[in-house]
Residue frames relative to the residue before (quaternion, step in Angstrom):
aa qw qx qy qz dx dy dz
X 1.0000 0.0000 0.0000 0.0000 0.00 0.00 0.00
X 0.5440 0.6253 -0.3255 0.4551 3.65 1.04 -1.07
X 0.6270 0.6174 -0.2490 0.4046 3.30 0.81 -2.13
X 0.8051 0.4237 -0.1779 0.3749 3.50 0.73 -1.33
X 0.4932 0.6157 -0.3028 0.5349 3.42 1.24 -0.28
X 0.6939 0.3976 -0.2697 0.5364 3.78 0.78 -0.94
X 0.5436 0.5814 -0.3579 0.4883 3.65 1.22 -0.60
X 0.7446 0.3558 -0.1676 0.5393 3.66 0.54 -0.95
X 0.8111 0.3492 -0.3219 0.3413 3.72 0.64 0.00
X 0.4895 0.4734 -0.4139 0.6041 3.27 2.28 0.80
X 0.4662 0.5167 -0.4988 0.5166 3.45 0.84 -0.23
X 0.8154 0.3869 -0.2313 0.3632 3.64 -0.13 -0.94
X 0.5120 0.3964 -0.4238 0.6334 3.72 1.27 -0.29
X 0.5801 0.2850 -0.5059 0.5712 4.73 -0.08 -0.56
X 0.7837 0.2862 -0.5029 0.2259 3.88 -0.50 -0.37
X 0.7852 0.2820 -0.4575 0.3076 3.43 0.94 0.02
X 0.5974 0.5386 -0.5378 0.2526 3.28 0.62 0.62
X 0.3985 0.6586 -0.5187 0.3720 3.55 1.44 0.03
X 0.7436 0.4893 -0.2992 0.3439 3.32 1.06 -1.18
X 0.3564 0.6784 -0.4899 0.4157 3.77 1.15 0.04
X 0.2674 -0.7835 0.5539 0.0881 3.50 -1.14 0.51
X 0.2887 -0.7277 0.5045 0.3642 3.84 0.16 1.08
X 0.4428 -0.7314 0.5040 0.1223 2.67 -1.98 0.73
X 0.4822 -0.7732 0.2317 0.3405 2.99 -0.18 1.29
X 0.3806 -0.6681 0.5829 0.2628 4.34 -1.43 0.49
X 0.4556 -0.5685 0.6554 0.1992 3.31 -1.56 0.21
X 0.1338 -0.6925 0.7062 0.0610 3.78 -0.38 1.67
X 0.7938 -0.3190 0.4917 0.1624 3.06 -2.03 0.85
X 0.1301 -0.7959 0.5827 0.1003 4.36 -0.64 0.07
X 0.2474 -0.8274 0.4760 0.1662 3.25 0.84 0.38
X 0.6885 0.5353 -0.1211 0.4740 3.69 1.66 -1.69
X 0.6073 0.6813 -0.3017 0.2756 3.24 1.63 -0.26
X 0.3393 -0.7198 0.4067 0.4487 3.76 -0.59 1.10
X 0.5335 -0.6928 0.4334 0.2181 2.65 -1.98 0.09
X 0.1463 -0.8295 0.4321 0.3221 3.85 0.30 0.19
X 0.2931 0.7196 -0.6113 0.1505 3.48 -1.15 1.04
X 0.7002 -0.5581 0.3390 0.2886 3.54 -1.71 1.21
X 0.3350 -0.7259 0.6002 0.0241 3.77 -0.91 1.00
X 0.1573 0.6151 -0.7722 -0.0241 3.84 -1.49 0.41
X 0.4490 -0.6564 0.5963 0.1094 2.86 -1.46 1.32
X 0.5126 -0.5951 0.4624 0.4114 4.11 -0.52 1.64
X 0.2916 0.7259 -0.6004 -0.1659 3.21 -1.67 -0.28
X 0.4062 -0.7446 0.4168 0.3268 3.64 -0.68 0.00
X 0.3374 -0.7386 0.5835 0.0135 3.19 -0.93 1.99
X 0.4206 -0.5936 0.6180 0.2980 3.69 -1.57 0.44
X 0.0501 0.7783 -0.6231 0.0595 4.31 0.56 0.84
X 0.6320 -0.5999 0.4883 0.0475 3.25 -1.89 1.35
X 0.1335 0.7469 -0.6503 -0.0382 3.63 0.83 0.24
X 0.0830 0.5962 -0.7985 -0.0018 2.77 -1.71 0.95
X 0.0278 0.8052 -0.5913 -0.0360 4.25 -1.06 0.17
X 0.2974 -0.8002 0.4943 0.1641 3.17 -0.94 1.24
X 0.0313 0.7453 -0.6652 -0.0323 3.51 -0.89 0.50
X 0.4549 -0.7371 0.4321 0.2510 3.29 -1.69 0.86
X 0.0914 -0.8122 0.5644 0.1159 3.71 -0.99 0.52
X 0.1691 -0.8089 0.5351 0.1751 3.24 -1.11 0.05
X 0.5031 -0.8142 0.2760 0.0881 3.37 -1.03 1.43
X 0.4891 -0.7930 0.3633 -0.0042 3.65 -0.30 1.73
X 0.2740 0.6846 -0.6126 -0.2844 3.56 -0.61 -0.11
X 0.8589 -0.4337 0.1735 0.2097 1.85 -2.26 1.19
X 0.7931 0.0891 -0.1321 0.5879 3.93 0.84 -0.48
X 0.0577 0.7648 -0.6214 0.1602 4.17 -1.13 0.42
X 0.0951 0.6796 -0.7182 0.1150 2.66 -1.08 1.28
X 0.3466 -0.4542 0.7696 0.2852 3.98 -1.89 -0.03
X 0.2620 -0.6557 0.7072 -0.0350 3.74 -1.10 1.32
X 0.0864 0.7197 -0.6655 0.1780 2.91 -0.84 2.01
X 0.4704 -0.6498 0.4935 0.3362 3.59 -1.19 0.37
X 0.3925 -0.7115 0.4286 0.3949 3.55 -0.75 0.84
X 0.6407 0.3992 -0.3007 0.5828 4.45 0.98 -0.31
X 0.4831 -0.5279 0.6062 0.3471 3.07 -1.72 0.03
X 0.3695 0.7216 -0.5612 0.1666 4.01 -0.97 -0.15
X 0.4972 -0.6604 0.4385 0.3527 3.36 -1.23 0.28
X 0.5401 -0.5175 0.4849 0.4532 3.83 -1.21 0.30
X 0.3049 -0.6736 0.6733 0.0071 2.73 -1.64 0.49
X 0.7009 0.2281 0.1850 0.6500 3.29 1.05 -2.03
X 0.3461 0.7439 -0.5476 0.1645 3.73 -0.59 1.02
X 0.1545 -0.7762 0.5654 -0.2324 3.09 -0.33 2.08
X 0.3486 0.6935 -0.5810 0.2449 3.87 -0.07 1.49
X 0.1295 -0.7932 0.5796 0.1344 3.38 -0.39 1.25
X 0.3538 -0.7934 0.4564 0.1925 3.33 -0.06 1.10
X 0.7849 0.3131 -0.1936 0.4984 3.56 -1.04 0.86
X 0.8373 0.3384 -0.1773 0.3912 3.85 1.09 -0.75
X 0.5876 -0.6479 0.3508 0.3343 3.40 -0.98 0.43
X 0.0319 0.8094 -0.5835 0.0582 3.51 -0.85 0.91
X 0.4528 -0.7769 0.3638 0.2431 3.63 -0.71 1.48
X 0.7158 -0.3390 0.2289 0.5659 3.59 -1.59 -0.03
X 0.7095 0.6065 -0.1699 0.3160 3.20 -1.44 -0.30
X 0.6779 0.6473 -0.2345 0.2577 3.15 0.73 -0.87
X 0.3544 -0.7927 0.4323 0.2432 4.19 -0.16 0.11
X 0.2004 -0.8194 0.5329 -0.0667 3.22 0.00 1.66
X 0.8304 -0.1573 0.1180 0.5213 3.75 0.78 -0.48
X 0.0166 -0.7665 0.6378 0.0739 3.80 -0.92 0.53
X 0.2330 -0.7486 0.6097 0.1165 3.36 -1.17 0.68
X 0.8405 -0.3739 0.2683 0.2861 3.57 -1.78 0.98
X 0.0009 0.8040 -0.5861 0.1001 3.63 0.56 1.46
X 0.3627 0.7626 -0.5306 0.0735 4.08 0.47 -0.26
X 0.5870 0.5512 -0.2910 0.5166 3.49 1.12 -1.21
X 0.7091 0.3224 -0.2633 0.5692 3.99 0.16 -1.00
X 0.6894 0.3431 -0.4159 0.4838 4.28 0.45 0.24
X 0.5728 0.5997 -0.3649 0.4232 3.56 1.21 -0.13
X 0.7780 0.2823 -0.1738 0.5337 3.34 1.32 -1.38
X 0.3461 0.6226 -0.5566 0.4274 3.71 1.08 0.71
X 0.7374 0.5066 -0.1778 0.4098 3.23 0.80 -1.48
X 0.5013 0.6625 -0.3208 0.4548 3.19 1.50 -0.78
X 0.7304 0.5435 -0.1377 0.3902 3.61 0.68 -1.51
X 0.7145 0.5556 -0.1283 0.4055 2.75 1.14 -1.46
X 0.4977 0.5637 -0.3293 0.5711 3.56 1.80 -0.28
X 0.6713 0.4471 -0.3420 0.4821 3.85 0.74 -1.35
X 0.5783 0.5482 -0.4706 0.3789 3.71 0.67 -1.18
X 0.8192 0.4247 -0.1917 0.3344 4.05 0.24 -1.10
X 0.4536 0.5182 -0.4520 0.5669 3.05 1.74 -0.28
X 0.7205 0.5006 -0.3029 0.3722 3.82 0.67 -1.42
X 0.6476 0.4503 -0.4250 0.4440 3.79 0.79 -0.73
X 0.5128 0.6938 -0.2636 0.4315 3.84 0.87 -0.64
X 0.5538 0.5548 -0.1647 0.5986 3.52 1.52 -1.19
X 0.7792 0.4463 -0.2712 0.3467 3.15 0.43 -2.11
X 0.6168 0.7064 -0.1333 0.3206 3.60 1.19 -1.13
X 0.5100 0.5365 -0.1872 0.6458 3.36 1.85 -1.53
X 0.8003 0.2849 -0.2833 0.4450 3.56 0.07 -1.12
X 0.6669 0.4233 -0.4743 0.3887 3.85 0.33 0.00
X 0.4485 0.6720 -0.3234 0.4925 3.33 1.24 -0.60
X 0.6428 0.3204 -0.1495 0.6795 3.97 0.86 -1.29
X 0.6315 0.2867 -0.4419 0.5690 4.11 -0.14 0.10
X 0.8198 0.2235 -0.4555 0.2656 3.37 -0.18 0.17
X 0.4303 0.5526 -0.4540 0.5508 3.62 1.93 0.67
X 0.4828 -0.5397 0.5576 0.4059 3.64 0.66 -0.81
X 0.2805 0.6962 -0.6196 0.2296 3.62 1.06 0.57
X 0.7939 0.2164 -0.0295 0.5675 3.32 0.31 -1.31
X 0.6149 -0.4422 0.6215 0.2003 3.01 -2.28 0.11
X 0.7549 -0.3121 0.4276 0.3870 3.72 -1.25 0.45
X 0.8048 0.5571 -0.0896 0.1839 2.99 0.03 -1.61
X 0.7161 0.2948 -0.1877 0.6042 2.81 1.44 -1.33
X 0.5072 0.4876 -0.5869 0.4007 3.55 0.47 -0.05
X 0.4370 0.6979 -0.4240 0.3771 4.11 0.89 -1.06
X 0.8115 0.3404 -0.2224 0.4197 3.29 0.06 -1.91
X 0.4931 0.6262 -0.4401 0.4135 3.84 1.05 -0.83
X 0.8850 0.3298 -0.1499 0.2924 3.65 0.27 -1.63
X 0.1203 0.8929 -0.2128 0.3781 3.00 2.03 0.30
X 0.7059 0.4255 -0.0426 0.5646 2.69 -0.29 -2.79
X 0.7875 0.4629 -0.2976 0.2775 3.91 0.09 -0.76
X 0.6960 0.3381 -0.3885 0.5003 3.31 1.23 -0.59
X 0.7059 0.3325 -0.3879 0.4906 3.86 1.07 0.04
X 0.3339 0.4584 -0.6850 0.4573 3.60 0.37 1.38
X 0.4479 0.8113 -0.2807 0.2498 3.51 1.12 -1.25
X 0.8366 0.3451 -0.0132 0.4253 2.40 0.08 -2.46
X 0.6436 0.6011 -0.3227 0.3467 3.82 1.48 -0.78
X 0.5171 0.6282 -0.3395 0.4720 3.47 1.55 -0.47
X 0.7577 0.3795 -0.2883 0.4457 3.38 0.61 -1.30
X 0.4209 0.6699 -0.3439 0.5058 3.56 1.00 -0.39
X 0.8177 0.2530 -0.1951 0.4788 3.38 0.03 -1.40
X 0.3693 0.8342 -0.2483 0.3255 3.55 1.32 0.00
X 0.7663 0.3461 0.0887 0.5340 2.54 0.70 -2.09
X 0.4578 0.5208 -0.3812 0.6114 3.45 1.46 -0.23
X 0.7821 0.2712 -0.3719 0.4200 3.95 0.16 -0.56
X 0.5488 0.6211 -0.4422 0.3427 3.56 1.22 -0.14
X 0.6356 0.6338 -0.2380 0.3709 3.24 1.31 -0.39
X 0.6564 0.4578 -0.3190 0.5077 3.01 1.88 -0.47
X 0.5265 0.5319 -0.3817 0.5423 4.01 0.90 0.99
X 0.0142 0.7743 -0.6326 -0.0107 3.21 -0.35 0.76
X 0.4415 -0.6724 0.5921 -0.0499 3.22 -1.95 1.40
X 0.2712 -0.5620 0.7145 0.3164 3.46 -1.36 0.71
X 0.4685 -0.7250 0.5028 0.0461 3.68 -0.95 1.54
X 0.7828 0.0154 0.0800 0.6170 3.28 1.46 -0.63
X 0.4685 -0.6664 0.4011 0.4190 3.74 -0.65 0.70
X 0.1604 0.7243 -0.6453 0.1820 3.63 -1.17 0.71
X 0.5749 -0.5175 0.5938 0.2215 3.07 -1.85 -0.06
X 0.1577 -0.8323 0.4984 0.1844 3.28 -0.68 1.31
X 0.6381 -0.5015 0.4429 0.3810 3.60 -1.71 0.19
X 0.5357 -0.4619 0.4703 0.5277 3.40 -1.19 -0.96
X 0.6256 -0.5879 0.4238 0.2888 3.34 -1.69 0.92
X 0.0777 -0.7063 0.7018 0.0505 3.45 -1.28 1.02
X 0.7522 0.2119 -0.4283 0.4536 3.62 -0.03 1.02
X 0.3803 -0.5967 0.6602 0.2519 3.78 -1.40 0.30
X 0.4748 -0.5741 0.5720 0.3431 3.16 -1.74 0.39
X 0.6828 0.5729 -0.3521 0.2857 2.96 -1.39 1.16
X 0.6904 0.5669 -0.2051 0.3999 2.67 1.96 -1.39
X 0.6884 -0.4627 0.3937 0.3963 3.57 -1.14 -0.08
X 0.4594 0.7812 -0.4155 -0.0772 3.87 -0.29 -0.54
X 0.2777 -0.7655 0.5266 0.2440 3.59 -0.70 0.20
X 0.8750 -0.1687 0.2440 0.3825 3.52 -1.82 -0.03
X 0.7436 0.3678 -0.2972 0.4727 3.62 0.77 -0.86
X 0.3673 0.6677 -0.5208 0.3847 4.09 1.54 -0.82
X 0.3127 -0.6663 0.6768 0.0148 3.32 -1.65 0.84
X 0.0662 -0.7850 0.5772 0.2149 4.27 0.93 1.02
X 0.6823 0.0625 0.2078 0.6981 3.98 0.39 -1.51
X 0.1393 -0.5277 0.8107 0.2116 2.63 -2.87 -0.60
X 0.6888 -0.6493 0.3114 -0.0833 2.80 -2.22 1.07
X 0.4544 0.8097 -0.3342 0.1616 3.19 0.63 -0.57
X 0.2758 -0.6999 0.6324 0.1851 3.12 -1.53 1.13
X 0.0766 -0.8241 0.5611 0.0128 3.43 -0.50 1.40
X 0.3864 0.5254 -0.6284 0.4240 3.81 1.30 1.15
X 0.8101 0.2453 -0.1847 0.4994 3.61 0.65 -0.15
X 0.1876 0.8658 -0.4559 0.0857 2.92 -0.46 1.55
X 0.2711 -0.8880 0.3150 0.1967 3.81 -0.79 0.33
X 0.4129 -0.7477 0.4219 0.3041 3.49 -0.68 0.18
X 0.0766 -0.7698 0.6307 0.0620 4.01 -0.38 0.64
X 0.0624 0.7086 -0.6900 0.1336 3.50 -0.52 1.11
X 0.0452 -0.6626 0.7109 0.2315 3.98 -1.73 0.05
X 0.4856 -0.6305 0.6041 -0.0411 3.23 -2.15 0.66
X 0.4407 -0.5914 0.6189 0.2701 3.58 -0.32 0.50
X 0.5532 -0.6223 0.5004 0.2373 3.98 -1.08 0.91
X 0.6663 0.5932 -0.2825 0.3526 3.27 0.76 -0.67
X 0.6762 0.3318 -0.2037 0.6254 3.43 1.77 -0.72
X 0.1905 0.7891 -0.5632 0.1544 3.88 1.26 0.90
X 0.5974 0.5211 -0.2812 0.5408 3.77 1.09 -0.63
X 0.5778 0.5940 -0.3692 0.4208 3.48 1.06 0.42
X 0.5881 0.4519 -0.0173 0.6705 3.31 1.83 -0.79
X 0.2114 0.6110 -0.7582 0.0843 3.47 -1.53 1.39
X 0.4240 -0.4761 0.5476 0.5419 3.68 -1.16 -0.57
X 0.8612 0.2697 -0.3104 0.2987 2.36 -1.88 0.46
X 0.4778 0.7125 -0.3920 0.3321 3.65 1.33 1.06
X 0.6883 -0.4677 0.4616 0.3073 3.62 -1.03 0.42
X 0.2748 0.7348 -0.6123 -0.0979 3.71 -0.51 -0.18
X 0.4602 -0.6458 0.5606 0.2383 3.67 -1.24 -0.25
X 0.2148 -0.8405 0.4966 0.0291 3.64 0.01 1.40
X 0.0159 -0.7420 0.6567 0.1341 3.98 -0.19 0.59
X 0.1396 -0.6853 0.6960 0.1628 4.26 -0.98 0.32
X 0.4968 -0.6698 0.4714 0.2870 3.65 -1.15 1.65
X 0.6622 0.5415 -0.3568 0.3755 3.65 0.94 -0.88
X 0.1016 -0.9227 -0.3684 -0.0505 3.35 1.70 -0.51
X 0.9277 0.2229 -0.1664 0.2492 2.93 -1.40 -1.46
X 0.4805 0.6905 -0.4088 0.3538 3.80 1.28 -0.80
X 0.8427 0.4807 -0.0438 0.2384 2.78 0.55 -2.03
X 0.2179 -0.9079 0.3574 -0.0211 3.59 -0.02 1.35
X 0.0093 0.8415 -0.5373 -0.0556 3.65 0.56 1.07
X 0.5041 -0.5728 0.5876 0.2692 3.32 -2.16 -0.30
X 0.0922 -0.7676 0.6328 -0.0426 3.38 -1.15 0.32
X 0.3434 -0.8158 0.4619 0.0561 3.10 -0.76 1.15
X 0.1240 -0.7995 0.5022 0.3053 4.02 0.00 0.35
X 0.3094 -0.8081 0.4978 0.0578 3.25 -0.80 1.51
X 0.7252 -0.4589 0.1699 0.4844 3.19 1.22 -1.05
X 0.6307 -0.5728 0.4980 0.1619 3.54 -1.95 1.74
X 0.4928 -0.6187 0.5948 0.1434 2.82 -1.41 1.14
X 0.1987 -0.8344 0.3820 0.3440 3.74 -0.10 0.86
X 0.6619 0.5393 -0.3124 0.4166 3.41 1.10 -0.07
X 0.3613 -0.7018 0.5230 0.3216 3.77 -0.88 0.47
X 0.4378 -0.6351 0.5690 0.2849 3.58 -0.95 0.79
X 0.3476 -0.7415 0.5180 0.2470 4.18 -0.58 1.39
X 0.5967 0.4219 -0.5234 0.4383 3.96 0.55 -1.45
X 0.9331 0.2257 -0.1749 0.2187 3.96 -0.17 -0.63
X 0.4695 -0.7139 0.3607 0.3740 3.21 1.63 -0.58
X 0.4895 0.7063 -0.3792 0.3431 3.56 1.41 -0.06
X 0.4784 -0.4917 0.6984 0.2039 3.29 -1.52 0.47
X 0.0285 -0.6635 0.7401 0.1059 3.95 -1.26 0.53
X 0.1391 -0.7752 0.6077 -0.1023 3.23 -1.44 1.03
X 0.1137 -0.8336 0.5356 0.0730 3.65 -0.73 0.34
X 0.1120 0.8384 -0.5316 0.0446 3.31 -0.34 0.11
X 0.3414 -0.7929 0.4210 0.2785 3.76 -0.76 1.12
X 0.4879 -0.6519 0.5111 0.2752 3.56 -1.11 0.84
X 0.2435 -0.6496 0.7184 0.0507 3.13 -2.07 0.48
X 0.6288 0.4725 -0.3184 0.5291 3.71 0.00 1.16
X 0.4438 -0.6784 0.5712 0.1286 3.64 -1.52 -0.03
X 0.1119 0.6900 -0.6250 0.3475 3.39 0.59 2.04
X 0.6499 -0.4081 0.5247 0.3684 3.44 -1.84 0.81
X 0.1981 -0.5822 0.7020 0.3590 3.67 -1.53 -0.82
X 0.7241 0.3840 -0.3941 0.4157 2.28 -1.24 1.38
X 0.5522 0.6965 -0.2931 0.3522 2.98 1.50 0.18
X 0.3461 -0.6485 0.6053 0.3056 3.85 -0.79 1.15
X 0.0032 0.7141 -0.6865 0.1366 3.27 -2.04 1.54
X 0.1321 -0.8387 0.4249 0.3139 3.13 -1.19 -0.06
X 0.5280 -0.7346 0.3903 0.1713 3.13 -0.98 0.43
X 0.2461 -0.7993 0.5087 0.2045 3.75 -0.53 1.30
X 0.1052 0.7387 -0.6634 -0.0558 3.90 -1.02 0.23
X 0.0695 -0.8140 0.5685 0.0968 2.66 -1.37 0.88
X 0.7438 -0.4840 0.2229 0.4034 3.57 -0.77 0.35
X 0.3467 -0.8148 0.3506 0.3049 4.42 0.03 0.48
X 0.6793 -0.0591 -0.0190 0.7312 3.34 1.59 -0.38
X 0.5283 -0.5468 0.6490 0.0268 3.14 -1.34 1.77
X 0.0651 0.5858 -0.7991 0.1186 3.36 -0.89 1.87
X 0.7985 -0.3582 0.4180 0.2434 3.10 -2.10 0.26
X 0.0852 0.9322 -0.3486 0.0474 3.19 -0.19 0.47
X 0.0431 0.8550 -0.4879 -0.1706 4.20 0.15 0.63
X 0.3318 -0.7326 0.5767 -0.1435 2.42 -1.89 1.47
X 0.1882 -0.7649 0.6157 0.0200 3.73 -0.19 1.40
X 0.5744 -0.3744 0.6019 0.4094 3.73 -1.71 -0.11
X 0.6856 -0.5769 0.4091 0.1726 3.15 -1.80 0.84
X 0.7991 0.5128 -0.0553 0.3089 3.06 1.90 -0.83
X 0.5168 0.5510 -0.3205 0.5715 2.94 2.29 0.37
X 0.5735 0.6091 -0.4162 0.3561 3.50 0.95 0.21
X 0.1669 -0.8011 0.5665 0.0967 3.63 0.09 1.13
X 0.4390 -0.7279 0.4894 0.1948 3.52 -1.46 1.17
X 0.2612 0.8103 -0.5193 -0.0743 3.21 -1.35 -0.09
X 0.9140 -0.1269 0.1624 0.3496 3.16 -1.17 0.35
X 0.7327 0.0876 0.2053 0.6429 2.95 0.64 -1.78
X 0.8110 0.1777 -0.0133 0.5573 3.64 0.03 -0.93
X 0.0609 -0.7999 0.5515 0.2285 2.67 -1.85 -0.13
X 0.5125 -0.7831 0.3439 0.0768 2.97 -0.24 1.22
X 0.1660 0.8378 -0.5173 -0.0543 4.31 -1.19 0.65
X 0.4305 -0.8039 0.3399 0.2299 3.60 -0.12 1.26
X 0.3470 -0.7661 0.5293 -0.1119 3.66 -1.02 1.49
X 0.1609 -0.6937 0.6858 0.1502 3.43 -0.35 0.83
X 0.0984 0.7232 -0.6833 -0.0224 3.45 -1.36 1.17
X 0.8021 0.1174 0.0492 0.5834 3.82 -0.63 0.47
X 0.6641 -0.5711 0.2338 0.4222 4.00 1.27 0.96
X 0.7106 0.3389 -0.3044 0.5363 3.56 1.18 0.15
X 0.4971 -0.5990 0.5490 0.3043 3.42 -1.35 0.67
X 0.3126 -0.6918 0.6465 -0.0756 2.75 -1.91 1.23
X 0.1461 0.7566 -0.6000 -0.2147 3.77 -0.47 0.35
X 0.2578 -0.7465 0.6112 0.0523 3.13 -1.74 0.95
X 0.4430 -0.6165 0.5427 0.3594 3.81 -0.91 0.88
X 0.1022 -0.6749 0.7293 0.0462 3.53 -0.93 0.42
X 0.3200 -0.5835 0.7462 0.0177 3.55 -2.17 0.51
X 0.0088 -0.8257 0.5572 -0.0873 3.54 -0.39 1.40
X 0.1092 -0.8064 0.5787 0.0538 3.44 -0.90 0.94
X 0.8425 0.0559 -0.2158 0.4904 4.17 -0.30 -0.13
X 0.1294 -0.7469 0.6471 0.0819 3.74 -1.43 0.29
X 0.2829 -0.6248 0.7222 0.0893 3.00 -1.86 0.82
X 0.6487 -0.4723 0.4447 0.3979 3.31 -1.47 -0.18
X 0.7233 0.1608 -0.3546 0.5703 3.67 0.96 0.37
X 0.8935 0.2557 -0.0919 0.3575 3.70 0.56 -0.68
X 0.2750 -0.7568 0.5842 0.1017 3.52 -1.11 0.56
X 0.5836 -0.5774 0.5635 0.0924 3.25 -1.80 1.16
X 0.0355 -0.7609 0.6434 -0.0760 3.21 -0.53 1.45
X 0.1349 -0.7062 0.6828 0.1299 4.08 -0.56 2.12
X 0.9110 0.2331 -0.0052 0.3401 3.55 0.41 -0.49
X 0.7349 0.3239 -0.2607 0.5358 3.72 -0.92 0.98
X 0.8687 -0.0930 -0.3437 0.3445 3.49 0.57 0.35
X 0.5709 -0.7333 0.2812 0.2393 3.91 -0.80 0.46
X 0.5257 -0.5411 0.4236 0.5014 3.71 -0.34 0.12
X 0.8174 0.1805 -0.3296 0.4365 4.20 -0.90 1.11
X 0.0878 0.8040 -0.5315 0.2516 3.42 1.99 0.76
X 0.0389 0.6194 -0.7363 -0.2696 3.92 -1.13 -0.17
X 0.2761 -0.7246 0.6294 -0.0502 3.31 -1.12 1.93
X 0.2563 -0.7750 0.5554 0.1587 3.39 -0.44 1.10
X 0.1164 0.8538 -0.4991 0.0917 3.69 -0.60 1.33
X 0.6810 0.0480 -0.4530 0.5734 3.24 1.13 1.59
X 0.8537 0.1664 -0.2987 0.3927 3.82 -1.66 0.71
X 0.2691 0.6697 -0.6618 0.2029 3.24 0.84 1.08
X 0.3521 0.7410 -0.5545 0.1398 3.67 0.95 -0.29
X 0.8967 0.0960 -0.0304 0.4311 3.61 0.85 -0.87
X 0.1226 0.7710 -0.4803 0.3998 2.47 1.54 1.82
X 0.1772 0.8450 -0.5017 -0.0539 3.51 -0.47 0.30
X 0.7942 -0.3530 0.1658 0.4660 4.18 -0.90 0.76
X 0.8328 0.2908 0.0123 0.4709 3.79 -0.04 0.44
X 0.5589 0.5902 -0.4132 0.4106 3.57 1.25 -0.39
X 0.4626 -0.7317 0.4257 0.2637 2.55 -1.36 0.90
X 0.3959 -0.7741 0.4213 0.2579 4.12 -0.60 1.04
X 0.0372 0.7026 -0.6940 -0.1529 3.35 -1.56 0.11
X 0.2505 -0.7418 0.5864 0.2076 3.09 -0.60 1.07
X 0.4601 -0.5844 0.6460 0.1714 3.01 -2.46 0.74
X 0.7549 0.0747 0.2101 0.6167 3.02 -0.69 -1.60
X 0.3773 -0.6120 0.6902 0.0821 3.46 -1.76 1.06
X 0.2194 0.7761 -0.5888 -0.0539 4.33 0.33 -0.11
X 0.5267 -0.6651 0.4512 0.2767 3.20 -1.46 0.37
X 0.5942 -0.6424 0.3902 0.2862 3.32 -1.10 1.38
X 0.6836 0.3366 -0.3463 0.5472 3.59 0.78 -0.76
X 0.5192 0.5590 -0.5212 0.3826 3.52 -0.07 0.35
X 0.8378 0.3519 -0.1472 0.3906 3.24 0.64 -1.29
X 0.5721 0.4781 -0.2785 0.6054 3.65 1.37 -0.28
X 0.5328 0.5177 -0.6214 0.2491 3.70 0.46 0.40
């Protein structure tokens, strides 16, 4: 009886929940539009300016080496001060090469004495041609052995080659040093330049005979000029860069790290989206267009930036509608609804 009672009170709990009616779910629309905020392309007149780093040159530099080996004798380096062409900076131990000058110079007068006797006999018919030849010989190579051994002791004097400012002294008097010895360095630091590179793409940023805007890290206030002397004609491959020089106006160390202001030489038109509608990839990059109510994505080619916006040279036109908010779940083909229309220059300043 019990048994049958539980039989009849599960029957009656399955009939009333058959009789419940599911409740119904919301499916997904796949066809549904999307709504999201439009700017219509246009072309803006935009300040390019880019900063690139350089570093400051003078204008001449050298490491001051002796062209012989020998010890100093003579060592004259006012460290730190300016000393003109010409000048004698150091001379090394010439005694041996002034001994055998003198040495020559003894055979050379014995030999002209010779040369003199025998021309004296060629024009009596003492001698033959020949010997008088060998006689005047010996005389031009004593000659040539002087100037030789000369030019060998000129070598032991070294010269500031050009006025400049010297370094600090790296040898003592006395010491040994040879051809490879570094005594000082040179530099003419009234004339100085700036070597900076550029990315190719901003080559139309760069002519001779431009203006630039020098900024010095040590600094930052101070705003010098620079003058672009001259473009490397070749493009460096490992990096793609443009080298450039350009001579400096102002009073910076060499060797100093700067930057460099450039601005564009002739202001074209130019369109300019937010930083945030440019979708990465791999390869391309890609920004999404509403054509004919449905979204389009299009590979695009970008070429200057700001701190909000980017330069589009390629892939879209001027009355583009550039989708530049809820493309998140935007996707090829959807159909669009547009919100808010905002202006493109507004949003790219």
């Amino acid at each position: 009886m019990r048994k049958i009672n539980w039989m009849a009170f599960a029957s009656t709990l399955l009939l009333v929940a058959c009789s419940e009616k599911p409740k119904s779910v919301d499916k997904f629309n796949p066809n549904a539009a999307v709504s999201v905020d439009i700017a219509i392309a246009q072309t803006q007149i935009v300040d390019k300016t880019i900063e690139v780093n350089g570093s400051v040159q003078a204008n001449d530099y050298i490491d001051i080496h002796p062209e012989t080996n020998g010890r100093v004798v003579f060592l004259q380096i006012p460290e730190g001060k300016v000393v003109t062409a010409g000048t004698v900076l150091a001379k090394l131990n010439d005694a041996d090469l002034q001994a055998q000058v003198e040495k020559i110079k003894v055979q050379l007068e014995l030999a002209n004495i010779n040369e003199q006797r025998n021309r004296q006999l060629l024009n009596v018919k003492g001698i033959n041609q020949s010997d008088y030849d060998i006689s005047l010989q010996q005389v031009k190579s004593l000659k040539a052995d002087i100037a030789y051994t000369q030019s060998l002791i000129d070598k032991t004097i070294v010269k500031a080659p050009f006025t400049g400012q010297l370094g600090l002294r790296q040898v003592s008097l006395g010491a040994f040093i040879n051809n490879t010895t570094t005594i000082a360095t040179l530099q003419k630091v009234d004339q100085l330049k700036v070597d900076f590179t550029l990315p190719e793409v901003y080559q139309s940023f760069i002519k001779v005979g431009k203006k630039v805007k020098i900024e010095s890290i040590g600094n930052e206030g101070a705003k010098l000029t620079a003058t672009v002397t001259a473009i490397e004609p070749q493009i460096i491959a490992t990096s793609r860069n443009i080298k450039v020089r350009a001579s400096l106006q102002g009073k910076l160390l060499p060797g100093s790290y700067v930057k460099v202001l450039l601005g564009e030489n002739v202001q074209k038109p130019s369109i300019m989206v937010p930083t945030n509608v440019i979708i990465p990839d791999s390869k391309v990059k890609q920004v999404v267009l509403v054509k004919g109510g449905v979204s389009k994505f299009v590979d695009v080619e970008t070429g200057y930036r700001t701190a909000t916006a980017v330069e589009i040279t390629k892939g879209i036109n001027p009355g583009d509608s550039v989708i530049v908010a809820g493309m998140l779940f935007v996707r090829q083909g959807n159909k669009i609804k547009v919100g808010k229309t905002l202006n493109i220059v507004d949003i790219t300043k």
